[in-house]
C-alpha positions as CSV (number, residue, x, y, z in Angstrom):
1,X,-35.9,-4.1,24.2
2,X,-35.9,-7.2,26.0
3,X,-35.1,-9.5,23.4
4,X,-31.4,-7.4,23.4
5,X,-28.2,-9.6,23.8
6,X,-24.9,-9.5,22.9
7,X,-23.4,-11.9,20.0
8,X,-20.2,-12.5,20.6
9,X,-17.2,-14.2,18.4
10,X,-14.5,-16.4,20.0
11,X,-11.9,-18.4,18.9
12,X,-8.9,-19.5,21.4
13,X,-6.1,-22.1,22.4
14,X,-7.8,-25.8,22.8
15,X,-8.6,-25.9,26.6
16,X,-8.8,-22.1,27.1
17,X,-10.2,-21.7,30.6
18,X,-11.6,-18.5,30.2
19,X,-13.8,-19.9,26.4
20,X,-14.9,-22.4,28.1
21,X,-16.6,-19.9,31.0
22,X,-18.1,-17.7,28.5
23,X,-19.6,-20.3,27.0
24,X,-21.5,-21.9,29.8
25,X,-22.2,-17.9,31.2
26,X,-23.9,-17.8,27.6
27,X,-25.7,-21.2,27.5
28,X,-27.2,-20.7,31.4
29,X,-28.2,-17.2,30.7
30,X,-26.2,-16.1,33.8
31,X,-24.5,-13.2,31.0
32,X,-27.2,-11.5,28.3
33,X,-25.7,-13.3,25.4
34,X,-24.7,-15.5,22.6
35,X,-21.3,-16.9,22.3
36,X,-20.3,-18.4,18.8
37,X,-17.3,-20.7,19.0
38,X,-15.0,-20.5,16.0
39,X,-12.2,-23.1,15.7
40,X,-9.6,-20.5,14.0
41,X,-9.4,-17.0,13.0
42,X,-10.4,-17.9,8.8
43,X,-13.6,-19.2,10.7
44,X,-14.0,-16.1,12.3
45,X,-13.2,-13.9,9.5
46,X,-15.9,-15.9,7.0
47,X,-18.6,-15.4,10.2
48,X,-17.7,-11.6,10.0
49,X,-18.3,-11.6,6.3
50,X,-21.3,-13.2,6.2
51,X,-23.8,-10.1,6.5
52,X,-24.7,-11.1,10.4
53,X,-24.8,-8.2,13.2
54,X,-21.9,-9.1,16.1
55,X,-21.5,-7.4,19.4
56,X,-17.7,-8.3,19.5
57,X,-14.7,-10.5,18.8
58,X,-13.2,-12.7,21.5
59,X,-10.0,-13.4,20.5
60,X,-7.5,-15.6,22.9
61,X,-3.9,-13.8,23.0
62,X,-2.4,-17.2,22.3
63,X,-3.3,-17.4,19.0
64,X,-1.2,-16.3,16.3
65,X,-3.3,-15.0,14.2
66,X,-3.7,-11.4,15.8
67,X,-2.4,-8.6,13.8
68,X,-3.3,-5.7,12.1
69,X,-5.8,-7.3,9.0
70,X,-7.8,-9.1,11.9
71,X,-8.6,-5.8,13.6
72,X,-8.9,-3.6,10.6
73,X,-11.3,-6.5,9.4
74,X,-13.9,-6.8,12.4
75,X,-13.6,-2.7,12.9
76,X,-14.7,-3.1,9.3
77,X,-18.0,-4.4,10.2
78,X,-18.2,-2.1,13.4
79,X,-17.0,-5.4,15.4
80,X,-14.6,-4.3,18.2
81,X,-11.8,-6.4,18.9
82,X,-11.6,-7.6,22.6
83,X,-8.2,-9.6,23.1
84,X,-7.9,-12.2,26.1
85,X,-4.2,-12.5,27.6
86,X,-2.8,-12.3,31.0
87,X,0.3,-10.1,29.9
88,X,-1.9,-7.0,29.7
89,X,-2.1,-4.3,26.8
90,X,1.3,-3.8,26.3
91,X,2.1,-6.7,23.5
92,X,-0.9,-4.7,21.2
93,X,-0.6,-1.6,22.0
94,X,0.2,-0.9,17.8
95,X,-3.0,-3.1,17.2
96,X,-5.2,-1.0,19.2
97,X,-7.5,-3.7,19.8
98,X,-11.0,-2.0,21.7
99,X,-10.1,-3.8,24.6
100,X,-7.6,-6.5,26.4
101,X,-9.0,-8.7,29.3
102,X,-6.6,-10.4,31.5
103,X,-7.5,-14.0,32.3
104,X,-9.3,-14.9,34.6
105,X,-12.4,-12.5,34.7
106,X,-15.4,-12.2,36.1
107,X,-18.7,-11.9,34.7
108,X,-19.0,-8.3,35.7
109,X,-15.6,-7.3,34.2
110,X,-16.6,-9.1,31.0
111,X,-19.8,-6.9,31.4
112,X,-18.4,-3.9,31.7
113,X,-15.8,-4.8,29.1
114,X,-19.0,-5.1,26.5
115,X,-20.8,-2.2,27.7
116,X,-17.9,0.0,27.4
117,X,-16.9,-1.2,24.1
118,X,-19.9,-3.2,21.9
119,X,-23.4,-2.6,21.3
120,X,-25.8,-5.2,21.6
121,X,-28.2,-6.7,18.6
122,X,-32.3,-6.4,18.6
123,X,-32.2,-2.6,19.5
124,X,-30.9,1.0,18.7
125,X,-27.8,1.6,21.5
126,X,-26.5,5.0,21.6
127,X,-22.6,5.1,22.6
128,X,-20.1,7.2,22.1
129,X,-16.8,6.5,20.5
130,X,-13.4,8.0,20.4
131,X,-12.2,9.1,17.0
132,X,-8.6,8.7,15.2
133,X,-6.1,10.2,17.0
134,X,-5.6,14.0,15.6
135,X,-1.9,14.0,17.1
136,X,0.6,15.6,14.3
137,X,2.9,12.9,12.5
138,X,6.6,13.4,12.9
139,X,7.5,14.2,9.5
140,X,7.4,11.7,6.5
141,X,9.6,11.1,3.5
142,X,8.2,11.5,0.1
143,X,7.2,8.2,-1.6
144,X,8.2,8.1,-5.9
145,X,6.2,5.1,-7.9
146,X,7.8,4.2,-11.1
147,X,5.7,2.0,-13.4
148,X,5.9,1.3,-16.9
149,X,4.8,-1.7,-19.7
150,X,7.2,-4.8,-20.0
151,X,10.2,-4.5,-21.3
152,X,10.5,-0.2,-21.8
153,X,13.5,0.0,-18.8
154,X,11.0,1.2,-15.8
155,X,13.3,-0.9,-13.7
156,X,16.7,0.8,-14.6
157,X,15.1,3.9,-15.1
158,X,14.3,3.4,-10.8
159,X,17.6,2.9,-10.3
160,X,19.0,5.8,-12.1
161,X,16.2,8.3,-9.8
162,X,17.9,6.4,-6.9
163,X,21.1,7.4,-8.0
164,X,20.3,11.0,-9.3
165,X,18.0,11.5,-5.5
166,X,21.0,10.3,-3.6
167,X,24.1,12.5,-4.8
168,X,25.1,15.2,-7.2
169,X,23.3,18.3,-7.9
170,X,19.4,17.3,-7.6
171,X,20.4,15.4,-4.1
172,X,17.8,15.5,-0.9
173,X,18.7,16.1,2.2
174,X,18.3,12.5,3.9
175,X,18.6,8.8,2.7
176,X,17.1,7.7,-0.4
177,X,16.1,3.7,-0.7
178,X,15.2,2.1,-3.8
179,X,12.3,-0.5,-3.0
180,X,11.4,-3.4,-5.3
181,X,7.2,-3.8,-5.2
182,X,7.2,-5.6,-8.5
183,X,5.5,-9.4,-8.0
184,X,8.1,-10.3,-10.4
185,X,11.2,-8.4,-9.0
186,X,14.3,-8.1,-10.8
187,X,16.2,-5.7,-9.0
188,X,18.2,-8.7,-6.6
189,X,19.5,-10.0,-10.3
190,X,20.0,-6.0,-11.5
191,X,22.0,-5.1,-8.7
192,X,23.6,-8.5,-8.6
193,X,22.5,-9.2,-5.2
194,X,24.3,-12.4,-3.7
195,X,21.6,-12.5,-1.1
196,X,17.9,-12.7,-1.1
197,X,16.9,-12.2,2.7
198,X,15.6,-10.0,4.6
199,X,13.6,-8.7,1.7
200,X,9.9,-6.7,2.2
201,X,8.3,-10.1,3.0
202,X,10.5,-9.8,6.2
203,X,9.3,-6.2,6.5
204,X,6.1,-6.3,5.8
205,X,6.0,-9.3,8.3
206,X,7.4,-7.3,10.9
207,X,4.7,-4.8,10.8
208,X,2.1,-7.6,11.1
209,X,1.8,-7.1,15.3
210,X,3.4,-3.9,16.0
211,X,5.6,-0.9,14.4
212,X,9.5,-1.6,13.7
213,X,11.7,1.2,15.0
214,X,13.7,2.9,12.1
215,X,16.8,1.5,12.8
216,X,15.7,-1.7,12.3
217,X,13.9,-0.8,9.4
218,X,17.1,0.7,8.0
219,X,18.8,-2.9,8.8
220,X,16.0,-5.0,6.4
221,X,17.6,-2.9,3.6
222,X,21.2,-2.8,1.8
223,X,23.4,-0.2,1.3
224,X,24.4,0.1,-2.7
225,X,27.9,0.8,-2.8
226,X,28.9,3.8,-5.5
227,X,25.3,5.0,-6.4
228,X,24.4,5.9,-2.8
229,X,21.2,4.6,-2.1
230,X,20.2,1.5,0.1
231,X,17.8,-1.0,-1.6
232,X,14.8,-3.1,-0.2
233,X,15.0,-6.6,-2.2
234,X,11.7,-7.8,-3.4
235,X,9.8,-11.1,-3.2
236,X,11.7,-14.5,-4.2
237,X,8.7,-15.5,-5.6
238,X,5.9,-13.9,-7.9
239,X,3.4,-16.5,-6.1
240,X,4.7,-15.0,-2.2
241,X,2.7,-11.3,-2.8
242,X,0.1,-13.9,-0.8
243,X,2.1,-13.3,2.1
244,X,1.4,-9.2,2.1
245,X,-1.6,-8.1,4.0
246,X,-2.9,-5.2,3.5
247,X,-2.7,-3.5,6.9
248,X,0.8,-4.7,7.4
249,X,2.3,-3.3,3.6
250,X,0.4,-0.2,4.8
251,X,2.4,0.2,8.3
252,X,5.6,-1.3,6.7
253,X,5.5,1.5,3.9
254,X,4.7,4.4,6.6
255,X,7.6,3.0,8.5
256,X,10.0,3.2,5.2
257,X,8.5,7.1,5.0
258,X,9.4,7.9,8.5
259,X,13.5,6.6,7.6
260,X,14.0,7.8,4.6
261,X,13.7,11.1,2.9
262,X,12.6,9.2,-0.5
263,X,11.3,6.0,-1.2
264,X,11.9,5.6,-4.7
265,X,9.5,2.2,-5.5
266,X,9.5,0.1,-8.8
267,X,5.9,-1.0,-9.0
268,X,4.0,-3.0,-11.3
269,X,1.8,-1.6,-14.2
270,X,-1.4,-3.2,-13.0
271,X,-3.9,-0.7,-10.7
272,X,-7.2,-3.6,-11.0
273,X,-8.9,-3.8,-7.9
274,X,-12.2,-5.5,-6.4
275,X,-14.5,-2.7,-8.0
276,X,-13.2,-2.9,-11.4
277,X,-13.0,-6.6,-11.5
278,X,-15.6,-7.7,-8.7
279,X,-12.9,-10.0,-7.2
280,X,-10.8,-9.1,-3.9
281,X,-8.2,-11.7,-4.8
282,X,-7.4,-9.1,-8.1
283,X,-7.2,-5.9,-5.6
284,X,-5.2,-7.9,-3.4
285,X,-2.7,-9.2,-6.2
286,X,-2.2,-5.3,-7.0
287,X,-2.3,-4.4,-3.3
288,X,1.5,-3.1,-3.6
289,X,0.6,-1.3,-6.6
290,X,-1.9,0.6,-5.8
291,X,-0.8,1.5,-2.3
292,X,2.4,2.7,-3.9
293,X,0.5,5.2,-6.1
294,X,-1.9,6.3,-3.8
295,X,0.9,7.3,-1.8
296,X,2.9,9.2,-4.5
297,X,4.0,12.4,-4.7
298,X,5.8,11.9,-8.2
299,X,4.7,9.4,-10.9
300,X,7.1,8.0,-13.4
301,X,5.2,6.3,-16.4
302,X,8.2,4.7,-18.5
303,X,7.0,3.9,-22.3
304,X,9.0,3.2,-25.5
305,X,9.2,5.1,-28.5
306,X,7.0,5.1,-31.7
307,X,3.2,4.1,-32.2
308,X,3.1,1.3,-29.8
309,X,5.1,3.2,-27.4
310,X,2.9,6.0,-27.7
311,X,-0.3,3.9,-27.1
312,X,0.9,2.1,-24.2
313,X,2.2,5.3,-22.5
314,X,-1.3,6.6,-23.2
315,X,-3.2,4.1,-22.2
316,X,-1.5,3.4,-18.5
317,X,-1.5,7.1,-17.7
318,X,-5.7,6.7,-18.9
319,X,-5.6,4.0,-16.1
320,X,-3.6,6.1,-13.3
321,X,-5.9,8.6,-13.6
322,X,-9.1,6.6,-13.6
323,X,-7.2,4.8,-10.2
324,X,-7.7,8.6,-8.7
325,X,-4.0,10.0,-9.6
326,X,-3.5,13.5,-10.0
327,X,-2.4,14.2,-13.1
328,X,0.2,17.1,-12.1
329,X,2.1,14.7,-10.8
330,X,2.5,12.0,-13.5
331,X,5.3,12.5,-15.0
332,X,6.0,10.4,-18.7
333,X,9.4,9.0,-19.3
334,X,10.8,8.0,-22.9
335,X,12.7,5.3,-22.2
336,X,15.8,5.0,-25.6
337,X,14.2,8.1,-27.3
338,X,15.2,9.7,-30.3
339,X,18.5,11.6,-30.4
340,X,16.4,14.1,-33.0
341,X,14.9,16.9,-31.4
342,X,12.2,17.2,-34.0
343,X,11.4,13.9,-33.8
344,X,11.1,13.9,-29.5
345,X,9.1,17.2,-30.1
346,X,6.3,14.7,-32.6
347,X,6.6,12.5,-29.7
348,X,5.3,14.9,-27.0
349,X,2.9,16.4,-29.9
350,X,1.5,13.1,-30.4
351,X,1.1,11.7,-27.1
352,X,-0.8,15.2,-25.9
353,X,-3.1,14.4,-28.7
354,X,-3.8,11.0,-28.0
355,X,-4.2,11.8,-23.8
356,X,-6.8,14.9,-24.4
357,X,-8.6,12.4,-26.6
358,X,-9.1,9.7,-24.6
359,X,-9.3,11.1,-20.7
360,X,-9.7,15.1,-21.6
361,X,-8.6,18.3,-22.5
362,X,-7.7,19.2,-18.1
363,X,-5.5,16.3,-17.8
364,X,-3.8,16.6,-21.0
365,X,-2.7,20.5,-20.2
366,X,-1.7,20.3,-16.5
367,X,0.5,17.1,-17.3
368,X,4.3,17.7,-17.5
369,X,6.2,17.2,-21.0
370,X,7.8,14.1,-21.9
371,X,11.5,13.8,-20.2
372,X,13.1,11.8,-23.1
373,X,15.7,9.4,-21.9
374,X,18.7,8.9,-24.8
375,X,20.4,5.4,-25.4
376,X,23.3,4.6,-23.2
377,X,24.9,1.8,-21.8
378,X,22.7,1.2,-19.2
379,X,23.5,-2.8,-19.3
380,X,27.6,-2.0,-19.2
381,X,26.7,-0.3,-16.1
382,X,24.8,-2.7,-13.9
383,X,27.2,-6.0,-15.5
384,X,30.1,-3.7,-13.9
385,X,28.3,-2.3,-10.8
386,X,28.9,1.3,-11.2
387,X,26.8,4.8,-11.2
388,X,24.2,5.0,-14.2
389,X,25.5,6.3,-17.6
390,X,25.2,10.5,-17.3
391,X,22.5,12.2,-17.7
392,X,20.3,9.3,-16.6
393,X,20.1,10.2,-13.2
394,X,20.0,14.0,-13.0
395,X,17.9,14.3,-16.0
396,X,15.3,12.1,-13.8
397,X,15.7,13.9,-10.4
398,X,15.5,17.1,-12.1
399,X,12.3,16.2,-13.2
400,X,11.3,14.7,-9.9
401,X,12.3,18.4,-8.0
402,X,10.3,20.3,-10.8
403,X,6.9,18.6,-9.9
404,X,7.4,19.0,-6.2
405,X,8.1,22.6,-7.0
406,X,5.2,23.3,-8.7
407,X,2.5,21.0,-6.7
408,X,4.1,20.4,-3.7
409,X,4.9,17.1,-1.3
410,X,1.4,14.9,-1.4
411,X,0.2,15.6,2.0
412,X,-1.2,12.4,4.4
413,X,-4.4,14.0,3.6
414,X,-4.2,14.0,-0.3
415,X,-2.4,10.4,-0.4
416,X,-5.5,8.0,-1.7
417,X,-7.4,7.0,-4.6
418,X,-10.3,9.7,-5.2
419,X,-14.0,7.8,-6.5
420,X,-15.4,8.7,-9.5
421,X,-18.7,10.0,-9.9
422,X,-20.7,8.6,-12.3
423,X,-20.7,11.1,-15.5
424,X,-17.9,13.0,-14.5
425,X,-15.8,11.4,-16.7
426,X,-15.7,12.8,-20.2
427,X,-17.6,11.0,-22.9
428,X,-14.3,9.8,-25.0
429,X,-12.9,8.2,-21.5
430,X,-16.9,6.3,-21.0
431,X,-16.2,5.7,-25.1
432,X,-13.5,4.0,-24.6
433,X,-14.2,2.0,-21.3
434,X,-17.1,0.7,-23.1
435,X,-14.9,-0.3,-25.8
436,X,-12.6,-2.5,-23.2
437,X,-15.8,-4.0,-21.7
């Protein structure tokens, strides 16, 4: 068609030679196209959001705004990514931009740059594109979420999995590291932490431009002396989870999988995103969360004893398995049960009652029993710094080995929030959502 150009993005350094040649190629016709000048990369990302076709982004390799979110953002609205600098590929080869132009370049080699890797706007252009790469992973740890209401002991209870993971009889085979996800992390005071750096900011940071090998990934974390894990320290701030892009969390977490044979993660009880709530800043607030359990292969849902206890539990395990969890693998934890076997037995009685009646009958029967957790001096322990009151930890890892016997490790392919189809939810579960609305 002949009213086909290209519409390109840019944004670089003030006095970029090569933004200013585009330009005037653009404005004199001498190159089929438009060139929109951005002054920084949020202008760029609020043009790519705004609904109108581009050809490609332009982005100058001085900036420092070029990292994984910025990609994954413009390949979002089928904008490739072509990156000006004159040290070559090598600096983004993680990123994968489409393309990397060396300055400075011709009009033809920006041509053939653009036919190779965009499509113009104003007509249909048939190209073909490379997918993923199919090559095999090298093998990947197992990733444990542990979640629970305030104040029911999901924090100690992810130390004492740590602990059972990382010796005695329900050990792996391989390093076990207790991360802290929680906005609000308390592990730093729980393990009595004298430092608070380098923490997962620092990680997740790393993982902004490129992949961190594993040894340096092993040195952002510390080694807990007497329970035998190594712990990743959480934000300093509740307000900092800001700092964690999405992309990045996502490549810092597959780096923590390829060090250590279990990531045990204390998570926060909040799965919200954009498409419950119709606001990105809400799925973004949760981003750990819900990367955490998509990524699980063994759910630990801590409640308290007794009706509210029961209701909580209920209710959070309703949410899990709205968010797309499988329910085989959620495993409920008692957190200070009863000592009475009768009365834990009323406890598991009651809470299957109250789960079939508000998400179904299914979920309800291929769920695991209630592991009840007894009273000990949990808070002796952690003043003192020493292993978890017994049978805190192998009463938790046996329950984490059962699951994984009986469902197996959550394969790459699995890990992911599933949609829910309109009506396939049972009538109690669209009951009750109606209810919350």
């Amino acid at each position: 068609m002949a009213n086909e150009r290209y519409v390109l993005l840019g944004v670089a350094t003030p006095r970029a030679r090569w933004f200013r040649e585009v330009g005037q190629w653009a404005q004199s016709a001498a190159i089929p196209a438009e060139f929109v000048r951005c002054v920084s990369i949020a202008e760029m990302r609020a043009r790519l959001a705004s609904g109108r076709p581009f050809s490609a982004v332009l982005v100058d390799g001085q900036l420092g705004g070029i990292d994984r979110d910025l990609v994954a953002t413009a390949s979002g609205h089928g904008c490739p990514v072509i990156v000006v600098d004159d040290r070559g590929p090598e600096p983004y080869r993680d990123l994968a931009p489409s393309a990397v132009l060396s300055p400075p370049f011709t009009r033809d080699a920006l041509l053939d740059t653009l036919a190779a890797n965009a499509k113009m706007v104003g007509g249909a252009v048939v190209r073909t594109t490379t997918g993923p790469s199919q090559d095999v992973p090298a093998k990947r740890g197992e990733v444990v979420a542990v979640l629970g209401p305030g104040g029911t002991g999901a924090s100690t209870a992810a130390i004492a999995l740590a602990e059972g993971l990382a010796g005695g009889g329900h050990a792996v085979d391989g390093p076990v590291l207790l991360a802290d996800l929680c906005r609000s992390a308390d592990q730093a005071m729980l393990h009595d932490s004298r430092v608070v750096v380098p923490g997962v900011q620092e990680l997740v940071e790393a993982h902004r431009t490129g992949t961190v090998p594993t040894g340096l990934v092993r040195d952002q974390t510390f080694e807990v002396a007497g329970r035998g894990y190594r712990l990743l320290l959480g934000l300093r701030r509740s307000r900092h989870f800001v700092t964690v892009r999405p992309r990045a969390f996502d490549a810092a977490l597959d780096s923590l999988r390829r060090t250590f044979a279990v990531t045990v993660c204390d998570v926060d009880p909040d799965l919200e995103g954009e498409a419950e709530t119709g606001s990105l800043d809400v799925e973004e607030r949760h981003l750990m969360t819900r990367a955490t359990v998509a990524r699980s292969s063994v759910i630990y849902v801590v409640g308290a004893p007794g009706l509210k206890g029961v209701f909580s539990t209920v209710r959070l395990v309703g949410e899990l398995l709205g968010f797309g969890a499988p329910a085989e693998r959620i495993v409920p934890v008692v957190s200070r049960g009863p000592r009475n076997p009768r009365q834990r037995a009323e406890f598991s009685s009651s809470f299957r009652q109250l789960l079939g009646a508000n998400v179904g009958e299914g979920p309800a029967k291929v769920m695991v029993n209630p592991v009840h957790l007894l009273e000990r001096r949990v808070d002796e322990a952690l003043r003192d710094g020493v292993g978890m009151p017994k049978p805190l930890p192998s009463t938790l890892a046996g329950a984490y080995h059962a699951v994984l016997e009986r469902v197996g490790p959550l394969t790459d392919v699995d890990a992911g929030p599933s949609r829910i189809t309109p009506g396939s939810l049972p009538a109690s579960a669209a009951r009750e959502a109606t209810h919350r609305d």
